[in-house]
Backbone as XML, in Angstrom:
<?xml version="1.0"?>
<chain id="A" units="angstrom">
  <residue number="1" name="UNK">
    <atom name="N" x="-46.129" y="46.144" z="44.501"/>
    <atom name="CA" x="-44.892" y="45.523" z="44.098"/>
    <atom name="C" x="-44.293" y="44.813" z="45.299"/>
  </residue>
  <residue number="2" name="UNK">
    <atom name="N" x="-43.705" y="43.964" z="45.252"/>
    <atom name="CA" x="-42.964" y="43.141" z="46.382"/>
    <atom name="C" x="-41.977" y="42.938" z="46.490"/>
  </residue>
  <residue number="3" name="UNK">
    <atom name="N" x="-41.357" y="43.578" z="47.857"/>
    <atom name="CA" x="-40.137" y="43.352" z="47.884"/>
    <atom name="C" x="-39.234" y="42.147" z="47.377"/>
  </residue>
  <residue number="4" name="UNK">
    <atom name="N" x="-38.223" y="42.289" z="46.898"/>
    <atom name="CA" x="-37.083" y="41.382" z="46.493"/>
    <atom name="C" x="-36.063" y="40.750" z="47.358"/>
  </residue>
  <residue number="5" name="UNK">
    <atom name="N" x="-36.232" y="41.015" z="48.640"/>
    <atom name="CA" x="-35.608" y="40.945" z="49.809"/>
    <atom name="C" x="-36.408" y="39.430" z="50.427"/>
  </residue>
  <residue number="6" name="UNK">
    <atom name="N" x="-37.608" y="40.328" z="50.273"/>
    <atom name="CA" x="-38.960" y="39.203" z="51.274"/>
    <atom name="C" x="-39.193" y="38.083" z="50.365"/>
  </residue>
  <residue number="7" name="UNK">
    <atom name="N" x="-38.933" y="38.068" z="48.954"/>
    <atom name="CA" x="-39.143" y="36.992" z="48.037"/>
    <atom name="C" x="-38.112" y="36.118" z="47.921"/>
  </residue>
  <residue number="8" name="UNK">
    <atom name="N" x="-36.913" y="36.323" z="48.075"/>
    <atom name="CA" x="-35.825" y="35.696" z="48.007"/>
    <atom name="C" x="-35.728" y="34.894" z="49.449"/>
  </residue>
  <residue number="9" name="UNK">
    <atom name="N" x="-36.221" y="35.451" z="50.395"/>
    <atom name="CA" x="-36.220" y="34.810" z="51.935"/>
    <atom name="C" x="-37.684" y="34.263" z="51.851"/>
  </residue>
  <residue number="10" name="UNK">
    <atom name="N" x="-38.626" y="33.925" z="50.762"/>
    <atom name="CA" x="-39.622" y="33.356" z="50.607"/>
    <atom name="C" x="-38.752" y="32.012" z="49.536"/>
  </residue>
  <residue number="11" name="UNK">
    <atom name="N" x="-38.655" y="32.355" z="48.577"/>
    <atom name="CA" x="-37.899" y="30.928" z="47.914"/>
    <atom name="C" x="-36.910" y="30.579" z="48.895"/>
  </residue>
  <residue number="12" name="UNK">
    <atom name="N" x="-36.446" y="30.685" z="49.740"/>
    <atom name="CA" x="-35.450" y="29.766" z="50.272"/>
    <atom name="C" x="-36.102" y="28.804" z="51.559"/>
  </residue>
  <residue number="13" name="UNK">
    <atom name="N" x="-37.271" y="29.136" z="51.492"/>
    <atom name="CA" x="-38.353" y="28.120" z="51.976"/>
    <atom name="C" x="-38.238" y="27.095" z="51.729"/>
  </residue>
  <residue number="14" name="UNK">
    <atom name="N" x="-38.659" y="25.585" z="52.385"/>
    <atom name="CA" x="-38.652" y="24.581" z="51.796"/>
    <atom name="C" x="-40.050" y="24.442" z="51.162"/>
  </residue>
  <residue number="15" name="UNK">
    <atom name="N" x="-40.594" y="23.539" z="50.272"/>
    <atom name="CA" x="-41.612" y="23.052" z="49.466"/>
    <atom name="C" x="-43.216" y="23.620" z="50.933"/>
  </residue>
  <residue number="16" name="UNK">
    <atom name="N" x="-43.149" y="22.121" z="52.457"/>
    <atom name="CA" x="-43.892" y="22.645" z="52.838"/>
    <atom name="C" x="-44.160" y="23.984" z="53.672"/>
  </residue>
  <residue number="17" name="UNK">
    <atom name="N" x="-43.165" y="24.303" z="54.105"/>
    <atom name="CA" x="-43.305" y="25.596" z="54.545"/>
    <atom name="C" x="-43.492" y="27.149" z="53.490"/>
  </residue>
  <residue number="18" name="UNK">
    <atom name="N" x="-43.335" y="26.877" z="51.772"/>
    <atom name="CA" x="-43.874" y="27.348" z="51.180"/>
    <atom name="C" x="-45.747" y="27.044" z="51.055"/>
  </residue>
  <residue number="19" name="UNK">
    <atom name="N" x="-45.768" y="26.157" z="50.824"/>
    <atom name="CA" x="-47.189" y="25.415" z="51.201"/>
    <atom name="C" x="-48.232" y="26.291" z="52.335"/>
  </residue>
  <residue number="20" name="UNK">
    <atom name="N" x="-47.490" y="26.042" z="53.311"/>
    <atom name="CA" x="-48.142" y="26.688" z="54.286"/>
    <atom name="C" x="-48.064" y="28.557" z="54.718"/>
  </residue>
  <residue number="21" name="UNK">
    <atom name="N" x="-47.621" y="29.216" z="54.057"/>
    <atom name="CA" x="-47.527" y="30.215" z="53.943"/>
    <atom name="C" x="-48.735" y="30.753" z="52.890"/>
  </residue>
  <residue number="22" name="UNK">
    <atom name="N" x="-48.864" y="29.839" z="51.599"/>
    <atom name="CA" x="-49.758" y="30.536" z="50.546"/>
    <atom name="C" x="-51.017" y="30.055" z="51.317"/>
  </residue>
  <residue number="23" name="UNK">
    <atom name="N" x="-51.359" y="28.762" z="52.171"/>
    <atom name="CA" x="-52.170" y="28.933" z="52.888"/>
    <atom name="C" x="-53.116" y="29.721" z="53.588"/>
  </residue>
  <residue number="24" name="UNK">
    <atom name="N" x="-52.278" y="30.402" z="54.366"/>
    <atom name="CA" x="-52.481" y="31.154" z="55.414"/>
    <atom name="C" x="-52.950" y="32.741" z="54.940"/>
  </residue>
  <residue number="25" name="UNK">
    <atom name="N" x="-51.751" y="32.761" z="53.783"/>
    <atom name="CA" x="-51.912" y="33.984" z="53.186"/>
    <atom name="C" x="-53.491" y="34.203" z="52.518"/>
  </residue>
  <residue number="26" name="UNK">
    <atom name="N" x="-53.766" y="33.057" z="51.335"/>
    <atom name="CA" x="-54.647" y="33.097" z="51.326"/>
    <atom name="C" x="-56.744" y="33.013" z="52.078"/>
  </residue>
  <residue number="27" name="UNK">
    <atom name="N" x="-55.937" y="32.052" z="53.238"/>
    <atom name="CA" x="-57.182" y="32.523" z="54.717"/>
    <atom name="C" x="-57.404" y="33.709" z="54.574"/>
  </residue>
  <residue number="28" name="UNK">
    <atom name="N" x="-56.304" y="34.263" z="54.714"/>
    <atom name="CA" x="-56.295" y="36.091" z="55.263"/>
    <atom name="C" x="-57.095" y="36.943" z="54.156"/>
  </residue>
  <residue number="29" name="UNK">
    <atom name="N" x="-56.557" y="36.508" z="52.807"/>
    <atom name="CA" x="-57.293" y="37.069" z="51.861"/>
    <atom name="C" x="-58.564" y="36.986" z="51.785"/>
  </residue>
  <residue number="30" name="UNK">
    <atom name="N" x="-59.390" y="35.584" z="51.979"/>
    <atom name="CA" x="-60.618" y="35.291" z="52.147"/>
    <atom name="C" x="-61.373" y="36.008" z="53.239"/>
  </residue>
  <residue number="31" name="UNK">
    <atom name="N" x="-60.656" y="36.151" z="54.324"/>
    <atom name="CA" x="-61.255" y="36.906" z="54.947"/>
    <atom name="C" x="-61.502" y="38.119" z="55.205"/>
  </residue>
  <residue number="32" name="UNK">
    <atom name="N" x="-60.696" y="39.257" z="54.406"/>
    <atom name="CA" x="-60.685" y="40.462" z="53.981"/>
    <atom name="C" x="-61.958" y="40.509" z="53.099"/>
  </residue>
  <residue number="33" name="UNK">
    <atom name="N" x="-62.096" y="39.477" z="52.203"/>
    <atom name="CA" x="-62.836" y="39.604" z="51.045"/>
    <atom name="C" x="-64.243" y="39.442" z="51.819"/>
  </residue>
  <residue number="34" name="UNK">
    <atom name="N" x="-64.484" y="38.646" z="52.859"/>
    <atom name="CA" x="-65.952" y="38.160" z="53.358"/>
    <atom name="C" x="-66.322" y="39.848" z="53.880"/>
  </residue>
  <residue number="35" name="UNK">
    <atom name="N" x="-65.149" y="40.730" z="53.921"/>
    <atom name="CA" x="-65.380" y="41.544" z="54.978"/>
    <atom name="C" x="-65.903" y="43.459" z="54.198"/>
  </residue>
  <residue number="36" name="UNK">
    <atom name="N" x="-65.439" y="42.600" z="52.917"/>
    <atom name="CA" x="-65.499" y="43.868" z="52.111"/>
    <atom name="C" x="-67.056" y="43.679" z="50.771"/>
  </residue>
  <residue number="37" name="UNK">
    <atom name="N" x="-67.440" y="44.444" z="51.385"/>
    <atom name="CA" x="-68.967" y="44.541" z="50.798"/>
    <atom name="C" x="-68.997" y="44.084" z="48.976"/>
  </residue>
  <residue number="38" name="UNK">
    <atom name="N" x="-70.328" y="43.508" z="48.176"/>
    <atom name="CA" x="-70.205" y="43.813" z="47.184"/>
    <atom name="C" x="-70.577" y="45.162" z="46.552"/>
  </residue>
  <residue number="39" name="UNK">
    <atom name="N" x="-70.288" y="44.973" z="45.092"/>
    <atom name="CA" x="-70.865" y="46.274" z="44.266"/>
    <atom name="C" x="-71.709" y="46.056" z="43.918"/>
  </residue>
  <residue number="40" name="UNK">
    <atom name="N" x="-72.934" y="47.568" z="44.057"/>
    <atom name="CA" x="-73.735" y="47.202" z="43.022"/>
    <atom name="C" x="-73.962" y="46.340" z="41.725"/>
  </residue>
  <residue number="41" name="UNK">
    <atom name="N" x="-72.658" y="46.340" z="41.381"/>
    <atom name="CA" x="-72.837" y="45.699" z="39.660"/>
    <atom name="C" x="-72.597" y="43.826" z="40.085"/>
  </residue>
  <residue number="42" name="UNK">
    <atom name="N" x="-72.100" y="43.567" z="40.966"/>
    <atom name="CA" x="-71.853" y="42.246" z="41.466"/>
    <atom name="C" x="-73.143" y="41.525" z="42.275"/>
  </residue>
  <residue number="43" name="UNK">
    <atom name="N" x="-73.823" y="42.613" z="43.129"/>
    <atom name="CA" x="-74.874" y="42.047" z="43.232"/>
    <atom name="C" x="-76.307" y="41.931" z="42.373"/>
  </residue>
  <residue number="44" name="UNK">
    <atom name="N" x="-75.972" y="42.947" z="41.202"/>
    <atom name="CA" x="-77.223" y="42.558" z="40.520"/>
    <atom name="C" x="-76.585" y="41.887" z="39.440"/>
  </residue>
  <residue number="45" name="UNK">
    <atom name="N" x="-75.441" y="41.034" z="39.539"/>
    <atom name="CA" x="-74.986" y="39.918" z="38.405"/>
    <atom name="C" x="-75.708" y="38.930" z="39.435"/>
  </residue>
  <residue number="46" name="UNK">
    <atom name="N" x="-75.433" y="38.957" z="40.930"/>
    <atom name="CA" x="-75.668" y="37.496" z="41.651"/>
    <atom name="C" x="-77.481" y="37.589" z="41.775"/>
  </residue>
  <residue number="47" name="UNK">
    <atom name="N" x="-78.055" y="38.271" z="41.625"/>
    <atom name="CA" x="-79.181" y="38.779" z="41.746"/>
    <atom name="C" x="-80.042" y="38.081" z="40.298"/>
  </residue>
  <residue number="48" name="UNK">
    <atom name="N" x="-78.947" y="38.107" z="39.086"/>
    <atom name="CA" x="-79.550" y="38.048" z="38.039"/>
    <atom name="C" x="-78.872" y="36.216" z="37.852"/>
  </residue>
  <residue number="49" name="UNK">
    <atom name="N" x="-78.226" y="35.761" z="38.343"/>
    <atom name="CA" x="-77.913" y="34.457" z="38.455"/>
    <atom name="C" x="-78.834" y="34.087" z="38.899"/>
  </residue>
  <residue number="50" name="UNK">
    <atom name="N" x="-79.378" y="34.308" z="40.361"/>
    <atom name="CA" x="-80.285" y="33.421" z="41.077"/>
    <atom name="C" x="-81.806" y="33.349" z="40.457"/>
  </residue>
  <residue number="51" name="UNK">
    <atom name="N" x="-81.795" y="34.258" z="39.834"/>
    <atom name="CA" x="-82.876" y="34.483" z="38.837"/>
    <atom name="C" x="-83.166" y="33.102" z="38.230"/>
  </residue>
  <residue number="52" name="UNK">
    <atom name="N" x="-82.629" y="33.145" z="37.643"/>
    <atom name="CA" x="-81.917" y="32.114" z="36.238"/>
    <atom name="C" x="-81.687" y="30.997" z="36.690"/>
  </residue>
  <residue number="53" name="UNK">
    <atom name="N" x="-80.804" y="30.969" z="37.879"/>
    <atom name="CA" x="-80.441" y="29.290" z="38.267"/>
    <atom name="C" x="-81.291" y="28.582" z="39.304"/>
  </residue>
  <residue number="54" name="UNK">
    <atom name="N" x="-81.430" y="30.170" z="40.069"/>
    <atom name="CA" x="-81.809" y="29.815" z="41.695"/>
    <atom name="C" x="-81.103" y="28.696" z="42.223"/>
  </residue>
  <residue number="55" name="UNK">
    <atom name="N" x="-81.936" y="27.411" z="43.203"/>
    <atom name="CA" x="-80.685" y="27.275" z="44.158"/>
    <atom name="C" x="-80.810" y="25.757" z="43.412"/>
  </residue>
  <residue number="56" name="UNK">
    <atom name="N" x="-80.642" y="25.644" z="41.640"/>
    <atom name="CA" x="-80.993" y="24.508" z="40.832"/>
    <atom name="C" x="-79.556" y="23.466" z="40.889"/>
  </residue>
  <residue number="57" name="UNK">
    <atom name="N" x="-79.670" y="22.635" z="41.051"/>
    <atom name="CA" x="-78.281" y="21.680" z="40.963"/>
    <atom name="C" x="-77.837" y="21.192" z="40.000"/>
  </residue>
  <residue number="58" name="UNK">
    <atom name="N" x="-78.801" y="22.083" z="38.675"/>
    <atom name="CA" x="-78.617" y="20.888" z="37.742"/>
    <atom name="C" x="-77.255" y="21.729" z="36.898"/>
  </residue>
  <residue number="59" name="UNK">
    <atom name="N" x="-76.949" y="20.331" z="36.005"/>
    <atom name="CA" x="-75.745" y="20.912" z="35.359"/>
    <atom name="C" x="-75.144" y="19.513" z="35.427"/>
  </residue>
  <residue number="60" name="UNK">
    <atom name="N" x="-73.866" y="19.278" z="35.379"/>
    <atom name="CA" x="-72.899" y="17.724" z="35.144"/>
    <atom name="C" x="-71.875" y="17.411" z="35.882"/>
  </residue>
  <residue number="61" name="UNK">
    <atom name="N" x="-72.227" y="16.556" z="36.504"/>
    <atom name="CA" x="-70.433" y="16.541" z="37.301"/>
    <atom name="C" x="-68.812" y="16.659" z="37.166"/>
  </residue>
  <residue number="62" name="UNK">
    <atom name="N" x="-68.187" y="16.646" z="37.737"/>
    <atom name="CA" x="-66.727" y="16.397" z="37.544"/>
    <atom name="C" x="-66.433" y="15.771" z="36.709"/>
  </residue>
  <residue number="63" name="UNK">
    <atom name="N" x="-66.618" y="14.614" z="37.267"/>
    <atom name="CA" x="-66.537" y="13.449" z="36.220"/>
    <atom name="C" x="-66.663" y="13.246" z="35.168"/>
  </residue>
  <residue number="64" name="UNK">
    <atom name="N" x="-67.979" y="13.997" z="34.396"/>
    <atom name="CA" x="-68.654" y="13.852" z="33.203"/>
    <atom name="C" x="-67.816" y="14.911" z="32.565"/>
  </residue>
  <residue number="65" name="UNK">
    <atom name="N" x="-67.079" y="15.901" z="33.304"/>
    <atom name="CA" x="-66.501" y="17.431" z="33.110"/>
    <atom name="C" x="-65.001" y="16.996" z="32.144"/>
  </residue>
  <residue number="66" name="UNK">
    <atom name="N" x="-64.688" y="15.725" z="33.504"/>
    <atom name="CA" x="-63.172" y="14.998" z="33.044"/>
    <atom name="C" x="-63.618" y="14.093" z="31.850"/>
  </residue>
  <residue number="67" name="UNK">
    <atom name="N" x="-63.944" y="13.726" z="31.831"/>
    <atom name="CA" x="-64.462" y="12.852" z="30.566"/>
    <atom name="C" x="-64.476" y="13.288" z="28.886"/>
  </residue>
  <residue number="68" name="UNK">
    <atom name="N" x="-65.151" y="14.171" z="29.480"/>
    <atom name="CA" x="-65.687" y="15.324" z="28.553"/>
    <atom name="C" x="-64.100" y="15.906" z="27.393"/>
  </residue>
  <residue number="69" name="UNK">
    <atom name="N" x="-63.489" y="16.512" z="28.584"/>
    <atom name="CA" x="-62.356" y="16.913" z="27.987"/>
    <atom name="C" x="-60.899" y="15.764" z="27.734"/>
  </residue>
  <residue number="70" name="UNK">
    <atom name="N" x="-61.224" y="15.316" z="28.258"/>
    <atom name="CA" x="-60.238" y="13.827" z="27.842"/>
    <atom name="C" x="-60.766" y="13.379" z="26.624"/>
  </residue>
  <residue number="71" name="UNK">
    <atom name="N" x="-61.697" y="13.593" z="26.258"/>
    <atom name="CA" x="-62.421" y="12.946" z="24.920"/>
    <atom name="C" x="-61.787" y="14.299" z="24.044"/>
  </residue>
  <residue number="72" name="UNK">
    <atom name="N" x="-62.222" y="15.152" z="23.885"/>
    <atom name="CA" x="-61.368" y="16.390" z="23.413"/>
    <atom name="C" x="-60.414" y="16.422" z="23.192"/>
  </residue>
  <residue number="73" name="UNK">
    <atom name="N" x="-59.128" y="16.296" z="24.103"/>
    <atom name="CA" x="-58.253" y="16.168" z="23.795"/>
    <atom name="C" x="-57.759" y="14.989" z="22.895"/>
  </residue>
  <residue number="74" name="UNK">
    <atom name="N" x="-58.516" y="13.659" z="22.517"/>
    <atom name="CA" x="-57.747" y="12.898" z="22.155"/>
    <atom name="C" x="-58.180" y="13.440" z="20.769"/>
  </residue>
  <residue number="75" name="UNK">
    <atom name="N" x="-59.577" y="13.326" z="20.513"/>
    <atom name="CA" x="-59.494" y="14.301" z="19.300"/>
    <atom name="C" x="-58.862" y="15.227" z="18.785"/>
  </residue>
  <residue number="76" name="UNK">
    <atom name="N" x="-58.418" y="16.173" z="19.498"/>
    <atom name="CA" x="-57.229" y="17.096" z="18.987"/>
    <atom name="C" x="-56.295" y="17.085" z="18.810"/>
  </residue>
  <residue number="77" name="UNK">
    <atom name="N" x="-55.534" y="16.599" z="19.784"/>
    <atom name="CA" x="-54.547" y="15.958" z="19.979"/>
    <atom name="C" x="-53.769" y="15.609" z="18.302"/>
  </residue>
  <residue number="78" name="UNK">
    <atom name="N" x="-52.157" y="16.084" z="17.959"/>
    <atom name="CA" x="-52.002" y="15.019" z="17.073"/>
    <atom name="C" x="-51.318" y="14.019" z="17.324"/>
  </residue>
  <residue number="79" name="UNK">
    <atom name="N" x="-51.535" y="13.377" z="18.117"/>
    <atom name="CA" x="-51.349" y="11.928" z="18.660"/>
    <atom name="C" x="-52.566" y="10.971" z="18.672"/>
  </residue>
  <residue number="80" name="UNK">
    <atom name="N" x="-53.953" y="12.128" z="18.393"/>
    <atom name="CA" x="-54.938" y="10.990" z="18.319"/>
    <atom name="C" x="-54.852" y="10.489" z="19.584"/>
  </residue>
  <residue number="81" name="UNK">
    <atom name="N" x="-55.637" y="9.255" z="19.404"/>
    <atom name="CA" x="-56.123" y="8.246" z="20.172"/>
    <atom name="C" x="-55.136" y="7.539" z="20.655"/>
  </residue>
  <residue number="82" name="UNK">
    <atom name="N" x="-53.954" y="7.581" z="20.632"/>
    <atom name="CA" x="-52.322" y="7.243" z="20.568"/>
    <atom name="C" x="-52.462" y="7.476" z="22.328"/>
  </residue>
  <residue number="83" name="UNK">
    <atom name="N" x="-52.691" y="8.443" z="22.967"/>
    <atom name="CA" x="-52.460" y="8.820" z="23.943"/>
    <atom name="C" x="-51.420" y="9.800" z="24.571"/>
  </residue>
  <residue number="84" name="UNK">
    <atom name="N" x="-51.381" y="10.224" z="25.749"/>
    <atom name="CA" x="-49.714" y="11.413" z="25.916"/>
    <atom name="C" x="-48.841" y="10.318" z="26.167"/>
  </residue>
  <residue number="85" name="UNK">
    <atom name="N" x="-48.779" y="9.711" z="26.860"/>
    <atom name="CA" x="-47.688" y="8.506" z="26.671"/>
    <atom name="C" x="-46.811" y="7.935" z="25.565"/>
  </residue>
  <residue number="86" name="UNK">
    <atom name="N" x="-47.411" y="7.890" z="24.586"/>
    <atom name="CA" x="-47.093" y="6.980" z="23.438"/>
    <atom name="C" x="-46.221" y="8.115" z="22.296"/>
  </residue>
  <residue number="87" name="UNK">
    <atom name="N" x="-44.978" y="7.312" z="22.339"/>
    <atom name="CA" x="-44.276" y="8.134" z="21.511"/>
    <atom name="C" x="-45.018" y="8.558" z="19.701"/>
  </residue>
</chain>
């Protein structure tokens, strides 16, 4: 749980010095995490990935990713093909 003290003297941060705090914070996290072993059950998921994928590149880009779901959405969308813009 987190203090209410330290959060309130965290929002009164400005924008980048909030910025740079989740930064940092998160470094720290990453590096706890490099530091803390997996589990059995995590390495025979990554074990059973590499299986399967090994070190394959294939798959679709970003792009095709954004595309993809922009097309989706207009379909769903009930605005249709109208766009988010368009009243």
């Amino acid at each position: 749980m987190i203090d209410e003290k330290l959060l309130a003297k965290i929002r009164k941060l400005d924008l980048d010095d909030r910025a740079v705090l989740v930064h940092t914070i998160w470094d720290e996290m990453a590096a706890e995490m490099r530091k803390t072993p997996l589990t059995k059950a995590q390495m025979a998921e990554l074990q059973r990935r590499l299986d399967k994928y090994g070190d394959s590149m294939e798959g679709i880009s970003w792009e095709e990713v954004q595309r993809e779901l922009i097309k989706k959405e207009r379909q769903t969308s009930p605005r249709g093909k109208a766009g988010r813009n368009q009243p």
